[in-house]
MARMAR-215248 format. One record per residue (C-alpha): residue in three letters; x, y, z. Coordinates in steps of 0.5 Angstrom, whole numbers, plus 500, padded with zeros to 3 digits. Layout:
<pts>
<pt 'ALA' <X Y Z>>
...
</pts>
This chain:
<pts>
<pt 'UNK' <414 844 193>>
<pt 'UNK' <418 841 197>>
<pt 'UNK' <422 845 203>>
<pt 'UNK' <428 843 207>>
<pt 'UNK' <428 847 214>>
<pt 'UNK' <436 846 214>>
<pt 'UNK' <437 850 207>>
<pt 'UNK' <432 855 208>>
<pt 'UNK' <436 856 215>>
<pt 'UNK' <442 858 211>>
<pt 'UNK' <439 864 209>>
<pt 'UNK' <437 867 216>>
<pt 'UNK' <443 869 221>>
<pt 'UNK' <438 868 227>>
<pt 'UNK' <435 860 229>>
<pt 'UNK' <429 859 225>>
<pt 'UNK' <422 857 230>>
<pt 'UNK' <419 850 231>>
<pt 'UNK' <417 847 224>>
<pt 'UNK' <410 847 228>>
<pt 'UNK' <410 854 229>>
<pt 'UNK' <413 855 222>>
<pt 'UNK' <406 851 219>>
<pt 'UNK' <403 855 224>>
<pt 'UNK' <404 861 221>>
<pt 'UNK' <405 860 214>>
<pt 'UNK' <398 857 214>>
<pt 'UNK' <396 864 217>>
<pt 'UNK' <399 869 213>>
<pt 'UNK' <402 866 207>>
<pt 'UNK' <402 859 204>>
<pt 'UNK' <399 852 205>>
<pt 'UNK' <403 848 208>>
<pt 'UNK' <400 841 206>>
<pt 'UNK' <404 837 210>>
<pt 'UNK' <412 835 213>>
<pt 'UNK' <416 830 214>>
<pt 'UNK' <421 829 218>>
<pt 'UNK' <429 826 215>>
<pt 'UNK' <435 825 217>>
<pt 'UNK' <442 824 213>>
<pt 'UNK' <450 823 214>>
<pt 'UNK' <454 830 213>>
<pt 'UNK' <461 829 215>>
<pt 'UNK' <460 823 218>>
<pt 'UNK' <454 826 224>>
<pt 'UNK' <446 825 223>>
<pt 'UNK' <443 830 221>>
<pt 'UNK' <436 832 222>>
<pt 'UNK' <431 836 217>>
<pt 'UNK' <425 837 217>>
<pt 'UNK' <422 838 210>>
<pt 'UNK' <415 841 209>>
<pt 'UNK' <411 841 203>>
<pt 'UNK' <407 848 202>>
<pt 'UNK' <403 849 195>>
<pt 'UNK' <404 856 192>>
<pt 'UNK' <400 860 188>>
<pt 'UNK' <401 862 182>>
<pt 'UNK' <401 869 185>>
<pt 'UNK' <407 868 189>>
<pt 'UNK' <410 862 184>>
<pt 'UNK' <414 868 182>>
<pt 'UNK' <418 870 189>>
<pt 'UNK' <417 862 193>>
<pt 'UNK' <419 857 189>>
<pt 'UNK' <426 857 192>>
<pt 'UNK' <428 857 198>>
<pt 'UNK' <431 863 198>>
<pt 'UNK' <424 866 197>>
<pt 'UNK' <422 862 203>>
<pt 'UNK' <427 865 207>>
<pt 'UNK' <425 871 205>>
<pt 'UNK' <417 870 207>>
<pt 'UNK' <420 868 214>>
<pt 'UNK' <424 873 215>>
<pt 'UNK' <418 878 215>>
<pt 'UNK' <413 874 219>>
<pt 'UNK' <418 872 225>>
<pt 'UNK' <422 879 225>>
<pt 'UNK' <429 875 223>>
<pt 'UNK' <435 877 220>>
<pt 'UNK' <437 875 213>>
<pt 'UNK' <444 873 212>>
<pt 'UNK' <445 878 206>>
<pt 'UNK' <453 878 206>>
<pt 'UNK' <452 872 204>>
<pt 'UNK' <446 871 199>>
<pt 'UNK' <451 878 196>>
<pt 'UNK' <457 873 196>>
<pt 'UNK' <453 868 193>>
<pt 'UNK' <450 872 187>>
<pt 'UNK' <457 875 187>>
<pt 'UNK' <460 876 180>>
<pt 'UNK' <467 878 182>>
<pt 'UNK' <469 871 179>>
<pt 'UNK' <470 875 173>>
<pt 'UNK' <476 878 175>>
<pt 'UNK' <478 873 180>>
<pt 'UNK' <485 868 179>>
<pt 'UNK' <479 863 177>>
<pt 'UNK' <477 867 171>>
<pt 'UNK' <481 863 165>>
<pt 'UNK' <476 858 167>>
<pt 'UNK' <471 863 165>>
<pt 'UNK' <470 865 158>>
<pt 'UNK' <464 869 153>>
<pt 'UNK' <460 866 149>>
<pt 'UNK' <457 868 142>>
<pt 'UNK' <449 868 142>>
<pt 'UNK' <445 871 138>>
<pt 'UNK' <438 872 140>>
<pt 'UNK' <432 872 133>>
<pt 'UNK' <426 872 137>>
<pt 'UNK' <427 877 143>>
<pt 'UNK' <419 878 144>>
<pt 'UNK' <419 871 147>>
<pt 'UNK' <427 871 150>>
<pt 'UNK' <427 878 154>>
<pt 'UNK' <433 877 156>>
<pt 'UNK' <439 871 156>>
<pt 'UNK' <446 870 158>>
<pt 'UNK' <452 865 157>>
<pt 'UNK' <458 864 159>>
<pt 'UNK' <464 858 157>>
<pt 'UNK' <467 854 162>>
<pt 'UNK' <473 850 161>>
<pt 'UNK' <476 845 165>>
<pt 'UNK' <470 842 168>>
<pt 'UNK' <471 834 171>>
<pt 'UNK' <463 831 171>>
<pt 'UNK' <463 827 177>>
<pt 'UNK' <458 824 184>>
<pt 'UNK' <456 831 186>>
<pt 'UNK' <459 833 194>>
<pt 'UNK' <455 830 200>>
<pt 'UNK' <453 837 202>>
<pt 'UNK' <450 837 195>>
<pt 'UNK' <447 831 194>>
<pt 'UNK' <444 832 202>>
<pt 'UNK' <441 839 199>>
<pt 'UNK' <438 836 193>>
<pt 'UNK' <435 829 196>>
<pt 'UNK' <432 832 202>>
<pt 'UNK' <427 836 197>>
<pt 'UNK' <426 829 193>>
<pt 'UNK' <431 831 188>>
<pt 'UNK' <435 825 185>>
<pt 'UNK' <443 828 184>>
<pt 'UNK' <445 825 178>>
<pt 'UNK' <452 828 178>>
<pt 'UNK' <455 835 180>>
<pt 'UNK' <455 839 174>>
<pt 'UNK' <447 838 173>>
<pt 'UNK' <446 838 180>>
<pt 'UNK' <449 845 182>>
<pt 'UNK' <443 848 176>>
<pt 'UNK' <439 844 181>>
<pt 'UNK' <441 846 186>>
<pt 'UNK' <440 854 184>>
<pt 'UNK' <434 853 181>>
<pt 'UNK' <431 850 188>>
<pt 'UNK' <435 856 192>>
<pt 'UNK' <433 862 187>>
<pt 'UNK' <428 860 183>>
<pt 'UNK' <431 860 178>>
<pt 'UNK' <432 855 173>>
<pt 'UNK' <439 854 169>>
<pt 'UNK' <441 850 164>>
<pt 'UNK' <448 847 162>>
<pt 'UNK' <450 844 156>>
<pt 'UNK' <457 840 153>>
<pt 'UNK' <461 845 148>>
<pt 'UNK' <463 840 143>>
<pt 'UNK' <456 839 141>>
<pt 'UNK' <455 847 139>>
<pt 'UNK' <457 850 134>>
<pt 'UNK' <460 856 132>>
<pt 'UNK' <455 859 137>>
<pt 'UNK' <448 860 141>>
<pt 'UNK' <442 862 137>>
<pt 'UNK' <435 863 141>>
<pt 'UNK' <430 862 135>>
<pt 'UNK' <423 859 133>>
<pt 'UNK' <424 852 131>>
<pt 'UNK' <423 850 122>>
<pt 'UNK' <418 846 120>>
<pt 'UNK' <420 838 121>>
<pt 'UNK' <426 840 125>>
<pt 'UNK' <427 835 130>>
<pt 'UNK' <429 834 137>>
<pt 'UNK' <430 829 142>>
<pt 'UNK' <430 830 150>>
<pt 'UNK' <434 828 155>>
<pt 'UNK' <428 824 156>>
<pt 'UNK' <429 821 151>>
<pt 'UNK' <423 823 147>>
<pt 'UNK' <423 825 140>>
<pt 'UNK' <419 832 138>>
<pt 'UNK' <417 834 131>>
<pt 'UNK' <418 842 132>>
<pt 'UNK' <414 848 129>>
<pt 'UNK' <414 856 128>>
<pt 'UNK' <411 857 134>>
<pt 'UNK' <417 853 138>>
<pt 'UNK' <422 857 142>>
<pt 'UNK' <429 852 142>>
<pt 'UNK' <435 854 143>>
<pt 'UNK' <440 852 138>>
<pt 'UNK' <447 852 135>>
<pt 'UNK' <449 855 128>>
<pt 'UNK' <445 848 125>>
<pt 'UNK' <441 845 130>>
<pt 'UNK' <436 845 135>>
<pt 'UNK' <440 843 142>>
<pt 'UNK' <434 844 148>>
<pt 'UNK' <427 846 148>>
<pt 'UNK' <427 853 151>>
<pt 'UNK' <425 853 158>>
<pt 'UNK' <423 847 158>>
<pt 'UNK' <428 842 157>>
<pt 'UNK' <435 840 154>>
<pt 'UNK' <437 836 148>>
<pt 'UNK' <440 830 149>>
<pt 'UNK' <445 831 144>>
<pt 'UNK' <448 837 148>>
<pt 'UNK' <447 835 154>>
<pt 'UNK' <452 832 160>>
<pt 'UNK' <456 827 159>>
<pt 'UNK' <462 823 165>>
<pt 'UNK' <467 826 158>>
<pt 'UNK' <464 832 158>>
<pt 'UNK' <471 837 161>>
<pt 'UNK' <468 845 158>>
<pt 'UNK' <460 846 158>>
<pt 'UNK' <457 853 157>>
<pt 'UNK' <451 855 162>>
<pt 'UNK' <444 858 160>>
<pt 'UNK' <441 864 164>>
<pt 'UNK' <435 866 161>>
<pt 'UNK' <429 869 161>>
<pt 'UNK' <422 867 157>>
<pt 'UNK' <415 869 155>>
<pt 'UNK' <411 866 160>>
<pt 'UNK' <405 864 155>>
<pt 'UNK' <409 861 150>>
<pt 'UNK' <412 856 154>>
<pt 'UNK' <406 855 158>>
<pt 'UNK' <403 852 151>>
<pt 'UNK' <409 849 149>>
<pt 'UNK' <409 845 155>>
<pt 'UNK' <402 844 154>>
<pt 'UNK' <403 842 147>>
<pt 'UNK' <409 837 147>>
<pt 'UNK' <406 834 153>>
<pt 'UNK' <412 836 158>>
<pt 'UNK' <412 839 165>>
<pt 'UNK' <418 841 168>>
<pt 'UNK' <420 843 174>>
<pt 'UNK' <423 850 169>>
<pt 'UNK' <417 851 165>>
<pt 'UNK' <413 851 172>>
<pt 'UNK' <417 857 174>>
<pt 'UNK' <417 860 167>>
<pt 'UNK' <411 859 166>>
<pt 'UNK' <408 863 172>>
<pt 'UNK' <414 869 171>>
<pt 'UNK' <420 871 174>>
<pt 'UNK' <425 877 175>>
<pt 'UNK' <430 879 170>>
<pt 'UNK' <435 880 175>>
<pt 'UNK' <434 872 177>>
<pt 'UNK' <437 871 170>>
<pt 'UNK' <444 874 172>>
<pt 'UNK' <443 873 180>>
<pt 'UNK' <442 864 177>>
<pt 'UNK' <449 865 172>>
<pt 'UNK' <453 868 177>>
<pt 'UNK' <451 863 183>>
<pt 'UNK' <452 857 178>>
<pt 'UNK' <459 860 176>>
<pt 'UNK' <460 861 184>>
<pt 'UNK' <459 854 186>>
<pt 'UNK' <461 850 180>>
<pt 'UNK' <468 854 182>>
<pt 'UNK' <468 851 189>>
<pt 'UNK' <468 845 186>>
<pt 'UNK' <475 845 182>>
</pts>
């Protein structure tokens, strides 16, 4: 995975070495760094310089550092420096419920059949949203790491999946109906993905759906029906957790590898479920 110097500074209170020595020491006691780059990019009208470095983690530590706060972590030990943790607690803060912002922010109904596979899962609505390009900071983030901004909504998943490892999902509430039911599919039922392909789904596949219909493949893909779009003014955000071996063999069977199945696949913490939907909220919030 791909690792933005920059970003993993924003979460260490003293300067980070060289990226030499930051290789260097990887290479010695943690990670494989397989190579780096570096790039430059236009924030508030200056060049900015970063160096992103590609590191393989192990399905060992895919659990902890698959994002970039994990890596900050790493470094933070290795090099004795001090995390920023006032603000990670801010930024995973759920103070929003009692915020002035809070009528922006409502519960959802959801209703979990099958909690062998879906350990743990939490939603809210959020209203009066506006779908548009996502900030400069955002987009810069996100490119940095070769990610494409697509727009903010979506982007601010992203941007938590790659921060926390923790992926996160955000659908349009005209296309739920009545409430959000985590279940296996039916025979013959049929969903088609933000990818446009067309899935014939079985018993042995967790979706997530609605009171009538399937609206995303759970913890690997959305449903192009519920997803994102530039109308879209209230959407409902997806924090769960998911049972490791079954979404390894529904990737597998479909055919779908995501950047959220990877990290589902390999498990991670409980705690990320609340820790990803608070960050999500935080910073769809600054936006508006």
């Amino acid at each position: 995975m791909k690792f933005s110097h920059n970003w993993i500074q924003d979460y260490i209170k003293d300067k980070l070495p060289s990226s030499q020595i930051i290789e260097n020491e990887l290479n010695a006691k943690a990670f494989e760094v397989e190579g780096t780059e570096n790039i430059k990019y236009i924030q508030d009208e200056k060049e900015v310089g970063d160096t992103v470095y590609d590191i393989k983690i192990l399905p060992n530590r895919a659990h902890d550092s698959l994002g970039h706060l994990g890596i900050a972590r790493e470094l933070s030990a290795i090099f004795n420096l001090e995390l920023d943790q006032n603000k990670i607690d801010s930024m995973i803060s759920d103070s929003f419920i009692e915020s002035k912002k809070n009528d922006k922010v409502e519960p959802v109904l959801v209703e979990v059949l099958d909690n062998k596979h879906c350990s743990r899962f939490m939603s809210v609505k959020m209203e009066g949203i506006e779908v548009k390009e996502s900030p400069e900071w955002l987009k810069n983030k996100l490119e940095s790491i070769g990610q494409k901004s697509i727009n903010n909504i979506v982007d601010i998943t992203n941007y938590v999946q790659f921060s926390l490892n923790k992926p996160m999902h955000a659908y349009d509430s005209r296309n739920i109906e009545n409430k959000i039911v985590v279940r296996l599919a039916y025979n013959g039922e049929k969903l088609e993905t933000l990818d446009d392909k067309n899935l014939d789904l079985d018993t042995k596949t967790l979706i997530i759906a609605d009171s009538n219909k399937p609206l995303g493949l759970a913890g690997i893909k959305g449903g192009k029906y519920s997803g994102i779009k530039k109308d879209t003014t209230d959407i409902v955000i997806e924090s769960a957790n998911f049972d490791p071996v079954l979404i390894r063999k529904t990737s597998q069977k479909y055919n779908i590898k995501t950047d959220a199945s990877k990290r589902f696949e390999n498990g991670i913490s409980h705690e990320l479920v609340k820790e990803g939907l608070c960050m999500t909220v935080n910073e769809i919030l600054k936006l508006f």
